[in-house]
Wavefront OBJ file of the C-alpha trace (Angstrom):
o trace
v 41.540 -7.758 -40.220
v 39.057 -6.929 -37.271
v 35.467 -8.953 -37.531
v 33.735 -5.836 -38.130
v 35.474 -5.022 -41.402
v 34.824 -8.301 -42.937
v 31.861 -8.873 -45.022
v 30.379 -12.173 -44.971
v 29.159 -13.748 -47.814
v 25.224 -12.891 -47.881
v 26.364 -9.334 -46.542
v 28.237 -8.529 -49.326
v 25.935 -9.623 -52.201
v 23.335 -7.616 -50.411
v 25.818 -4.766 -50.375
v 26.908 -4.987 -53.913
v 23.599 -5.451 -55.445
v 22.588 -2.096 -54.058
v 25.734 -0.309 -55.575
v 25.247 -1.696 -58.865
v 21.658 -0.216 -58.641
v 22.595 3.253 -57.639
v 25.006 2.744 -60.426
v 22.770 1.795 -63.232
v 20.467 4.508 -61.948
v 23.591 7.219 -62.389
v 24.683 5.968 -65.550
v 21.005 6.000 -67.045
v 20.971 9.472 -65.900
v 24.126 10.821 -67.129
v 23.433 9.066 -70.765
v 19.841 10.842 -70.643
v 21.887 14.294 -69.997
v 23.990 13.554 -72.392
v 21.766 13.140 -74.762
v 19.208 15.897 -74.642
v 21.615 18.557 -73.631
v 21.572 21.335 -76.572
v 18.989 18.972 -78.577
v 18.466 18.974 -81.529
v 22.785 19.577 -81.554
v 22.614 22.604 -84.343
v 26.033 23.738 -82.326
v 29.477 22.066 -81.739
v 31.213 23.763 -79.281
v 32.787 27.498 -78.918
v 36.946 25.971 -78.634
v 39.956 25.844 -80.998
v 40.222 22.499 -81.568
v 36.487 21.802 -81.881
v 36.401 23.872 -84.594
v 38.901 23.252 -86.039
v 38.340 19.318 -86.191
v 34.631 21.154 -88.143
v 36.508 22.589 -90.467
v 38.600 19.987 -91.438
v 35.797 17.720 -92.255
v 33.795 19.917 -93.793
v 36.966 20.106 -96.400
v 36.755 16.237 -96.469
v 32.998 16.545 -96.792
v 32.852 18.669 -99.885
v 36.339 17.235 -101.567
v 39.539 19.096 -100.440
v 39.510 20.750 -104.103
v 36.542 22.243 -103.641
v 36.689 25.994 -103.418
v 34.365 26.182 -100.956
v 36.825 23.897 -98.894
v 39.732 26.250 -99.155
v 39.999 26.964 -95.765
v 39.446 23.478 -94.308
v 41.888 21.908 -96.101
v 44.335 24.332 -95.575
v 43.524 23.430 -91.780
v 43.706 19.803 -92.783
v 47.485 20.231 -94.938
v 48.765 22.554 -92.596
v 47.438 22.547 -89.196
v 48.692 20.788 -86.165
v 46.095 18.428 -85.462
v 45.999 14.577 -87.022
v 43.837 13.654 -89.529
v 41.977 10.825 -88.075
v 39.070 12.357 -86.058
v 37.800 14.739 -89.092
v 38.535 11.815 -91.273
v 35.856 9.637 -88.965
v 33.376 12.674 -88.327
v 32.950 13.140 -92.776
v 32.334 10.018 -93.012
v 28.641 10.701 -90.920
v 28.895 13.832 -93.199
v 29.789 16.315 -90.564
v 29.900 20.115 -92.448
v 29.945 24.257 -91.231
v 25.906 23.789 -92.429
v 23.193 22.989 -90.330
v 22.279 19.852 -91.163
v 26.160 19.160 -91.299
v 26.599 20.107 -87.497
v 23.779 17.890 -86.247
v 26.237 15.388 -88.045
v 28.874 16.004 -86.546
v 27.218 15.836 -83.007
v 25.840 12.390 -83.578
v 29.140 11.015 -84.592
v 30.545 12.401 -81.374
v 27.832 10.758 -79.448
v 27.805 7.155 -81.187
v 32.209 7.781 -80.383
v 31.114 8.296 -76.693
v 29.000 5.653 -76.475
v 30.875 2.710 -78.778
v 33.916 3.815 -75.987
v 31.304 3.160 -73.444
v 30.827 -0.277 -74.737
v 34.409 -0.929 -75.305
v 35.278 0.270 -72.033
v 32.915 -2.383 -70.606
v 33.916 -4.640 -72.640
v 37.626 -3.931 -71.580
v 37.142 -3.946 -67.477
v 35.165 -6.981 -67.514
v 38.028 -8.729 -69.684
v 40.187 -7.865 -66.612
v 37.965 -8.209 -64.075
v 35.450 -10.307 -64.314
v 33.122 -8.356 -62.259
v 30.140 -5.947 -62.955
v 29.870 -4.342 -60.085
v 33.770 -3.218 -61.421
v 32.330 -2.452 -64.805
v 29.676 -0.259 -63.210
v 32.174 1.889 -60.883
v 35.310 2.104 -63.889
v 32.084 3.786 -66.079
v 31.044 6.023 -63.986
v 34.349 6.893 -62.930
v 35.451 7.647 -66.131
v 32.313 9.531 -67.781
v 32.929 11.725 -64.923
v 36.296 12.474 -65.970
v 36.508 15.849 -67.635
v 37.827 14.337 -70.782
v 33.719 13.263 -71.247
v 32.121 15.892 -68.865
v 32.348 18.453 -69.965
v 35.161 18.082 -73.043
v 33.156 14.900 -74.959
v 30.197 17.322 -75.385
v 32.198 19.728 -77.748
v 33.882 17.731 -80.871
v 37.329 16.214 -79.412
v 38.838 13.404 -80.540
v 40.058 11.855 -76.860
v 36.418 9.846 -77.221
v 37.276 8.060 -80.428
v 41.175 7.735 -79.435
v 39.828 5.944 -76.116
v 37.964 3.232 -77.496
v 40.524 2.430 -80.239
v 43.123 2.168 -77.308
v 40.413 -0.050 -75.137
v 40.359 -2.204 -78.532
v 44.165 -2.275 -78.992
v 44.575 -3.663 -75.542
v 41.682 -6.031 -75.856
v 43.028 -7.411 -79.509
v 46.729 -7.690 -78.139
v 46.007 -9.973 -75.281
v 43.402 -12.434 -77.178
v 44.288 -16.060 -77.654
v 41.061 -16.836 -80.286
v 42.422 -14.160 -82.994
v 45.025 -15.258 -85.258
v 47.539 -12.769 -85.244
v 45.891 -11.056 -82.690
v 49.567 -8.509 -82.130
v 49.385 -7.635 -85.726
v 45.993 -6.344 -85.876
v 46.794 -4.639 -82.242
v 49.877 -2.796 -84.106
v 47.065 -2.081 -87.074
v 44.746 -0.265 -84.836
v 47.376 1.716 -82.699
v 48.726 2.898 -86.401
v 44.915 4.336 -86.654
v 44.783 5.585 -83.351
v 48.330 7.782 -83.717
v 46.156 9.514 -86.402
v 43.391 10.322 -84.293
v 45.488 11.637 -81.001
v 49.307 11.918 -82.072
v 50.090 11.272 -78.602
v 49.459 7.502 -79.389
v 52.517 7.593 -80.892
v 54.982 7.257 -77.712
v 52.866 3.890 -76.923
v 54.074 2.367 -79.917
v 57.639 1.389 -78.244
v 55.506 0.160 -75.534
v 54.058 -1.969 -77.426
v 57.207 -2.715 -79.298
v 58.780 -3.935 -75.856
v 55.564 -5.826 -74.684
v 56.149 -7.931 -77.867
v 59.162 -8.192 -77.766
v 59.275 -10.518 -74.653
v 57.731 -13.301 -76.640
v 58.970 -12.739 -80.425
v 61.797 -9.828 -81.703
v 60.747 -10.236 -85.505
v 57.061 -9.694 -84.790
v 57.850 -6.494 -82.450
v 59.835 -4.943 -85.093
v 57.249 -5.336 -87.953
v 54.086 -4.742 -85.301
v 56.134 -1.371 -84.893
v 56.286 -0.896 -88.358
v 52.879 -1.236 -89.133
v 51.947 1.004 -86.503
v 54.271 4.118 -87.552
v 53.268 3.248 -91.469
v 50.197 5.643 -91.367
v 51.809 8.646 -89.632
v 54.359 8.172 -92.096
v 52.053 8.200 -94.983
v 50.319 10.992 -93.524
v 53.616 13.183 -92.836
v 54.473 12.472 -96.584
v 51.194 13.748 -98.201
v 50.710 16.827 -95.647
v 53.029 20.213 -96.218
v 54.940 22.386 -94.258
v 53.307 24.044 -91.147
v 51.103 27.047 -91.885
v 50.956 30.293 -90.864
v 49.584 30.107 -87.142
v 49.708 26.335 -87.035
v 52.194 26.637 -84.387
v 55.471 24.926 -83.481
v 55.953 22.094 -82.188
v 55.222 20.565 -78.760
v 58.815 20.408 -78.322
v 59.607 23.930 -79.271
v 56.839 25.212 -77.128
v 58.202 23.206 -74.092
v 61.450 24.915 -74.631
v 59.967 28.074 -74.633
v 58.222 27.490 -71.495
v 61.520 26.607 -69.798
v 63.205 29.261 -70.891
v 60.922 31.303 -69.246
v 60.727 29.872 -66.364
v 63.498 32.481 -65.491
v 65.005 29.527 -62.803
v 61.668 29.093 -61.077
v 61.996 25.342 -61.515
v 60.718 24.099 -58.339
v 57.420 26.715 -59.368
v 57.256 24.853 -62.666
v 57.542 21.204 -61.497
v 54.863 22.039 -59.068
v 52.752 23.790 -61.476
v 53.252 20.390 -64.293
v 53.278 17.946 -60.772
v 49.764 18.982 -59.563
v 48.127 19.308 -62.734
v 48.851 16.018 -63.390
v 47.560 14.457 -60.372
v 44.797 16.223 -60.028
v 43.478 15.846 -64.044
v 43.093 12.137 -62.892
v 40.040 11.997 -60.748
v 36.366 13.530 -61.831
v 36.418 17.409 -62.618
v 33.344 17.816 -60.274
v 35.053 16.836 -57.190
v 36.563 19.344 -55.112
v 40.349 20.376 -55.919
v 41.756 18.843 -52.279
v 39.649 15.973 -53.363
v 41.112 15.755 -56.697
v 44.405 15.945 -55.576
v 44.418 13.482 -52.947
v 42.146 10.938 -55.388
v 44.736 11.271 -57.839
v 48.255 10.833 -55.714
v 46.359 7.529 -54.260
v 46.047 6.232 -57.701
v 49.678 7.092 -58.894
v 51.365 5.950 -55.810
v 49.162 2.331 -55.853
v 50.163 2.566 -59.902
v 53.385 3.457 -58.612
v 54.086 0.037 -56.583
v 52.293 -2.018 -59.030
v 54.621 -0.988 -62.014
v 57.436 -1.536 -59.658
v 56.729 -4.726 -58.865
v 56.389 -5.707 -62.552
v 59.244 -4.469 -63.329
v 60.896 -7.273 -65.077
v 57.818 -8.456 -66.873
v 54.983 -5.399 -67.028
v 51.405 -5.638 -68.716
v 50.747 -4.164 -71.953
v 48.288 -2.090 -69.838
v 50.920 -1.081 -67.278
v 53.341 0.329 -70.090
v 50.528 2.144 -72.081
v 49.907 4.251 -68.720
v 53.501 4.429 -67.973
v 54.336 5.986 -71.433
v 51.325 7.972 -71.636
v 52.236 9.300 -67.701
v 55.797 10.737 -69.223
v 54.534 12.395 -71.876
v 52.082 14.158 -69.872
v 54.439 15.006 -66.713
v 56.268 17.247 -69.715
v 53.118 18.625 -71.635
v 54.209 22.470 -72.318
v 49.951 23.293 -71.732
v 49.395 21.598 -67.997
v 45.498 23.682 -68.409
v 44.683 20.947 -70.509
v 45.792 17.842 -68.719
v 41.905 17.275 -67.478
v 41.303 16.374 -71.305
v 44.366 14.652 -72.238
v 44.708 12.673 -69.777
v 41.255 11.290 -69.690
v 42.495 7.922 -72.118
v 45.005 6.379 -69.371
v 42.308 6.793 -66.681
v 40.314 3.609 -67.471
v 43.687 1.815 -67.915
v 45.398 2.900 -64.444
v 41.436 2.213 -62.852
v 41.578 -1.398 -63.851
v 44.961 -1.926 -63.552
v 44.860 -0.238 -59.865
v 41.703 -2.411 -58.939
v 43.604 -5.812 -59.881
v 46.492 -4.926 -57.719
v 44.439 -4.141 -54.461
v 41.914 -7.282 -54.988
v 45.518 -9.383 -56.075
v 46.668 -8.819 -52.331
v 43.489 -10.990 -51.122
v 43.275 -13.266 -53.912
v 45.823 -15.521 -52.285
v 43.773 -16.350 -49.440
v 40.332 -17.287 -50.227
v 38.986 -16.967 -47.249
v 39.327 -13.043 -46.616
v 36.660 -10.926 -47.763
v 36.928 -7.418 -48.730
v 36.568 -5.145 -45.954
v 33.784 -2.943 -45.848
v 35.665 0.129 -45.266
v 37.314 -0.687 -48.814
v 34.173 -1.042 -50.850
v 32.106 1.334 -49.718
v 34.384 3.977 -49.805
v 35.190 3.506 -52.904
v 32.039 3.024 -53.951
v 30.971 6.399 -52.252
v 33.977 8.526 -53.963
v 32.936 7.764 -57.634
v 29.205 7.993 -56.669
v 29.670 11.083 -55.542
v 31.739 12.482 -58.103
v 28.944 11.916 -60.662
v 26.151 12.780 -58.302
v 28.413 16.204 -58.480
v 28.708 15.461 -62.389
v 25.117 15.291 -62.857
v 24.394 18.411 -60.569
v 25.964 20.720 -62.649
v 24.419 19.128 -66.278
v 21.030 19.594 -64.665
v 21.229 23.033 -62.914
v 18.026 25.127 -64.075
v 20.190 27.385 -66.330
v 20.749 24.510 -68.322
v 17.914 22.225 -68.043
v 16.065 24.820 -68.898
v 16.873 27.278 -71.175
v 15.186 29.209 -73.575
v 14.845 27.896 -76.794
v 17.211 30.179 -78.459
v 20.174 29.790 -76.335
v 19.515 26.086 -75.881
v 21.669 25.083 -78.923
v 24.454 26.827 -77.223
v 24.343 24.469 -73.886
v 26.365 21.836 -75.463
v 29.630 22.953 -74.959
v 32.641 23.093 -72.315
v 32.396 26.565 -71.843
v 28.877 26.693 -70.752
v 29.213 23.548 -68.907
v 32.129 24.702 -66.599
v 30.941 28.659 -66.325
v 30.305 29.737 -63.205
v 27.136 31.631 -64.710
v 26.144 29.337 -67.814
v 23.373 31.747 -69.103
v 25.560 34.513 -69.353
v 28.027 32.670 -71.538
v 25.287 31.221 -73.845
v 24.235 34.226 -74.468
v 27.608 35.583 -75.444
v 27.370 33.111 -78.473
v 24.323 33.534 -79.220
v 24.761 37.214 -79.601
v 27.864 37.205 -81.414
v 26.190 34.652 -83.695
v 23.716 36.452 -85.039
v 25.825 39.487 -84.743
v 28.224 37.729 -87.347
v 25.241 36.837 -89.248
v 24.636 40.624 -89.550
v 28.001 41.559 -91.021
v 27.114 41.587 -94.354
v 24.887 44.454 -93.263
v 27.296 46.286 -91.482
v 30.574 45.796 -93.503
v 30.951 47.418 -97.340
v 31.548 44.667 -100.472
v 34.700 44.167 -100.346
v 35.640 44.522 -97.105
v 36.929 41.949 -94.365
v 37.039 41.546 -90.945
v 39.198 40.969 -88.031
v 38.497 38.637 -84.969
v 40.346 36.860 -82.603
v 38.204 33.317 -82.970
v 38.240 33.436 -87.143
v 36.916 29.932 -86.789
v 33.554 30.889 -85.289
v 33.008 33.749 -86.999
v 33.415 32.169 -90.381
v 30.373 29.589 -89.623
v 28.092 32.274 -89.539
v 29.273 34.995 -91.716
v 29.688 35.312 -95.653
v 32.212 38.457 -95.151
v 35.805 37.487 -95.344
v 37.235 36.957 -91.723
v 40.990 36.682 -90.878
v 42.558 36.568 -87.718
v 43.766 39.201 -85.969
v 47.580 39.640 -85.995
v 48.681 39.036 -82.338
v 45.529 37.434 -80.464
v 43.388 40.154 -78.355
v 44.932 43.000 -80.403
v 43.235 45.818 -82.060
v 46.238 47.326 -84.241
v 47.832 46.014 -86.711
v 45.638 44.554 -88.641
v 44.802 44.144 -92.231
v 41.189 44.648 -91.892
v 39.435 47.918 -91.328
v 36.807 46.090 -89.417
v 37.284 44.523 -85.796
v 34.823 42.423 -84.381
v 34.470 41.746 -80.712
v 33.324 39.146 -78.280
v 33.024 39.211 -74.570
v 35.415 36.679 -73.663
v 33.794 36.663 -69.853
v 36.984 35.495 -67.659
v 39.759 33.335 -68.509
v 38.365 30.186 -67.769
v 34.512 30.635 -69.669
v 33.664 31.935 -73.110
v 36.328 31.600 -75.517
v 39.382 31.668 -73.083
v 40.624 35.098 -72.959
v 39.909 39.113 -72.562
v 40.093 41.481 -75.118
v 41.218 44.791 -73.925
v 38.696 47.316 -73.005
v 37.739 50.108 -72.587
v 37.905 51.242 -76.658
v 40.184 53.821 -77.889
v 37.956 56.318 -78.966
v 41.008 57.841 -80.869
v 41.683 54.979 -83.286
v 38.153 53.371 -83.601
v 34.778 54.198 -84.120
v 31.588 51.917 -83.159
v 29.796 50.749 -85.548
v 27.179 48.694 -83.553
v 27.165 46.651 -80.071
v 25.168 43.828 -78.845
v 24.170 43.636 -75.297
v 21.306 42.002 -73.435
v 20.197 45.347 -71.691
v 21.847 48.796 -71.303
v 22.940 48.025 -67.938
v 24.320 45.263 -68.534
v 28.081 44.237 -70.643
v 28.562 44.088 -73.844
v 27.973 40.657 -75.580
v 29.557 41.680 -78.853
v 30.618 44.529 -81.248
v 31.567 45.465 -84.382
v 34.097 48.324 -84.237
v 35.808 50.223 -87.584
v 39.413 51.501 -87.987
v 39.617 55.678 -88.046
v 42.163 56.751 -90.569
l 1 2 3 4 5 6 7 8 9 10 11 12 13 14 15 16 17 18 19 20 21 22 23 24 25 26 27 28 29 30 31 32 33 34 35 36 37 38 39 40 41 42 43 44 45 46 47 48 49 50 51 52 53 54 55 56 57 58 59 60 61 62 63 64 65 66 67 68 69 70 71 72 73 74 75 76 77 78 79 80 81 82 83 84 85 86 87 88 89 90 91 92 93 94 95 96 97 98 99 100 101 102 103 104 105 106 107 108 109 110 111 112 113 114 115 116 117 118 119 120 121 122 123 124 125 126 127 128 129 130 131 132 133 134 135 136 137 138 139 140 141 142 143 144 145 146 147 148 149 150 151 152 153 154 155 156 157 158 159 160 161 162 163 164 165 166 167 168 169 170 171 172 173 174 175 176 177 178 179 180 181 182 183 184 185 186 187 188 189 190 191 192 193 194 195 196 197 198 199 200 201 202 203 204 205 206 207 208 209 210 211 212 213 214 215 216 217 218 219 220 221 222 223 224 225 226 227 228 229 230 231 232 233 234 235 236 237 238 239 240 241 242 243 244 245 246 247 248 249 250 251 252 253 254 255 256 257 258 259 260 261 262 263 264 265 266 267 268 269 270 271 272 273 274 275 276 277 278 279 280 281 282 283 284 285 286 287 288 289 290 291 292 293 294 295 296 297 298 299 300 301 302 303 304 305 306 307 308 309 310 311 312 313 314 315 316 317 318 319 320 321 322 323 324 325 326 327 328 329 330 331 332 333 334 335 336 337 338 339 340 341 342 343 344 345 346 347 348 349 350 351 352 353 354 355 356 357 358 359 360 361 362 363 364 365 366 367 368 369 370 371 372 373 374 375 376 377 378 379 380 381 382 383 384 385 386 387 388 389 390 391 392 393 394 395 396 397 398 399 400 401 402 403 404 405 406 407 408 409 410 411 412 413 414 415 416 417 418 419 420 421 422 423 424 425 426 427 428 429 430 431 432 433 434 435 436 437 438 439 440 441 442 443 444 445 446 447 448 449 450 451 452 453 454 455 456 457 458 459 460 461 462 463 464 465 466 467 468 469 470 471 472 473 474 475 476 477 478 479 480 481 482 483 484 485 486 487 488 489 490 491 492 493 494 495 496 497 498 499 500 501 502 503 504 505 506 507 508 509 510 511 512 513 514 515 516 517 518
């Protein structure tokens, strides 16, 4: 190592004391834009799954027998998604009313920020260092999986922390029976994110090393509540979907033989849904194969006797290099990235921790330093842009979720859902008693509207429906509003407009109501 790219003593202190300061600085930041974006939180996000998780609590909310909760529970018997994460947002009393969504938001945020703590708590357990703590934070509330995704109601927040915790409880020494309560808290978190379920022979093996009886019963105890849960739940419903399985299949099959097309497609979304979501793509891609190939060597190397840490990533890695959706690997894969940070960090400080005199170089830490500044300098740029910070009042509800966050024009798309919520609101004016209504996003629809709402037939599709009435959004592009175009321009032959919302003339439509000719 060449004198100029070793730090002495007094150089580096100097050097680290002004990274943890730009570091606080950032993190104050992002948790004030966290915070105040879309105050006072009256919305909770425009996606599936976000609304769905709503639903689901509101049945929980108002008692699963409740009439009113008929469609949440249905959601909540015979959906896809776990039970866990509506389970935690009823009890802050999280509901489709008002007051019920500001609930909901501020159990997302205290889920954000209790994984915040945990996740300090967690790198200084490994590390020992706060300059470490500072960087892994930043790094990770950068990640997509927070900014934008944690904004909207997801359960990868909640799913995070109780993984941090299950890691943290597994390896302490001062709690008696420390790997039961580990195996307790990984049975909670399979109910949150059902993907916690392939780390349970992780931790099965990990265990295993020191005592066979106590890794069988520790993965007992952990499958015992998705048991209980599978028991209690029915069959699938109609448009719950099959399996992640099934739909893998499906995507192979129609692959048509393009498999070197597909691996690439599944290869580079993975690598790249590892690094911060504000970075650019070559960035992102280059960030993320450095951290998988120094994972990589590490897991190699421990081959014979890995960390509990090292086989929660490399499970959680091989269920994600198959994942039938690769679009959504920048959420899903946000978990694993504090646990492949720390555990990439110990193996690149491990290679100078055997001689005590080497520093490290200077190259090392400020680059480092400078790549996950950066990425939430880039992270903050875009939750502060003007059409954001400061939007009107009416569409500043609306801020607070993915689609806005990531849209290439974020008034635009706030407007969209403002306009087609109080166009819903106006149904009951527009549509005879008796009368329902078609839409493509049922979900959003139903939290403004009294007038029955079904989902269309086939997604995006006019005919074939059961309702006379249609209504319409302006689904923007593929990547902002609610993920998806509905065909256009309307067949005058077939349908008749009944009334459109748009900003001005000139300008698109934001939404529409349109009625079946017979």
């Amino acid at each position: 190592m060449s004198r100029s790219d070793v730090l002495t003593p007094a150089t580096l202190a100097r050097l680290c004391t002004a990274i943890k300061a730009l570091s606080l600085a950032l993190l104050a930041a992002w948790l004030l834009a966290f915070l105040t974006i879309g105050y006072p939180w009256t919305m909770v996000g425009s996606s599936f799954d976000a609304l769905s998780y709503l639903w689901m609590a509101d049945a929980l909310s108002h008692g699963v027998s409740s009439p009113e909760a008929a469609f949440g529970s249905h959601l909540l018997f015979h959906g896809r998604l776990p039970p866990g994460y509506p389970i935690y947002l009823s009890a802050f009393g999280a509901s489709a009313g008002a007051e019920g969504l500001w609930r909901a938001n501020v159990a997302q945020i205290i889920a954000v920020l209790a994984m915040t703590g945990l996740l300090c708590t967690y790198v200084w357990s490994r590390t020992r260092s706060g300059l470490t703590v500072l960087l892994v934070t930043l790094y990770t509330l950068a990640h997509p999986m927070i900014t934008p995704w944690s904004f909207e109601l997801f359960s990868e927040p909640l799913y995070t922390g109780l993984l941090l915790a299950v890691c943290l409880i597994a390896g302490s020494e001062r709690l008696p029976r420390a790997w039961l309560w580990a195996a307790l808290l990984l049975g909670v978190a399979c109910l949150v994110r059902s993907m916690g379920l392939v780390l349970i022979p992780a931790l099965v093996w990990w265990l295993a090393r020191r005592s066979w009886p106590r890794a069988i019963l520790a993965g007992v105890v952990a499958a015992t509540p998705t048991v209980i849960w599978s028991v209690l739940k029915g069959p699938p419903g109609e448009g719950a979907g099959g399996s992640y399985l099934a739909q893998l299949q499906t995507q192979l099959a129609s692959a048509g033989g393009q498999w070197l097309e597909f691996a690439l497609t599944q290869g580079t979304s993975l690598v790249r849904s590892l690094a911060p979501g504000a970075l650019p793509e070559p960035l992102r891609l280059i960030l993320g194969a450095a951290l998988l190939l120094v994972f990589a060597r590490l897991a190699w190397r421990e081959r014979r006797s890995p960390s509990l840490d090292t086989l929660f990533v490399l499970a959680t890695l091989a269920i994600l290099a198959i994942w039938p959706f690769p679009g959504y690997l920048d959420r899903l894969s946000g978990p694993l990235v504090p646990l492949l940070l720390v555990v990439v960090i110990r193996a690149v400080t491990s290679g100078n921790s055997t001689d005590p005199k080497q520093t490290p170089g200077i190259v090392w830490i400020s680059s480092g330093a400078l790549v996950i500044m950066l990425s939430m300098l880039m992270t903050l740029a875009k939750l502060t842009q003007p059409s954001i910070r400061s939007a009107e009042a009416e569409l500043r509800p609306f801020s607070r979720n993915a689609s806005v966050l990531g849209a290439e024009d974020p008034t635009f798309i706030a407007q969209v859902h403002l306009a087609s919520s109080l166009a819903a609101s106006g149904l009951s004016e527009q549509v005879p008693a008796g009368q329902c209504v078609s839409t493509t996003f049922a979900y959003w629809v139903r939290l403004f509207s009294p007038v029955p709402v079904s989902d269309t037939v086939s997604p995006f599709s006019w005919g074939d429906n059961p309702c006379r009435f249609i209504f319409l959004i302006n689904l923007a592009s593929p990547r902002d509003g609610f993920n998806g175009i509905y065909p256009m321009p309307l067949p005058q032959d077939q349908y008749s407009l009944v009334f459109v919302s748009s900003e001005t003339p000139e300008k698109p439509m934001l939404a529409a109501l349109i009625e079946r000719k017979d």
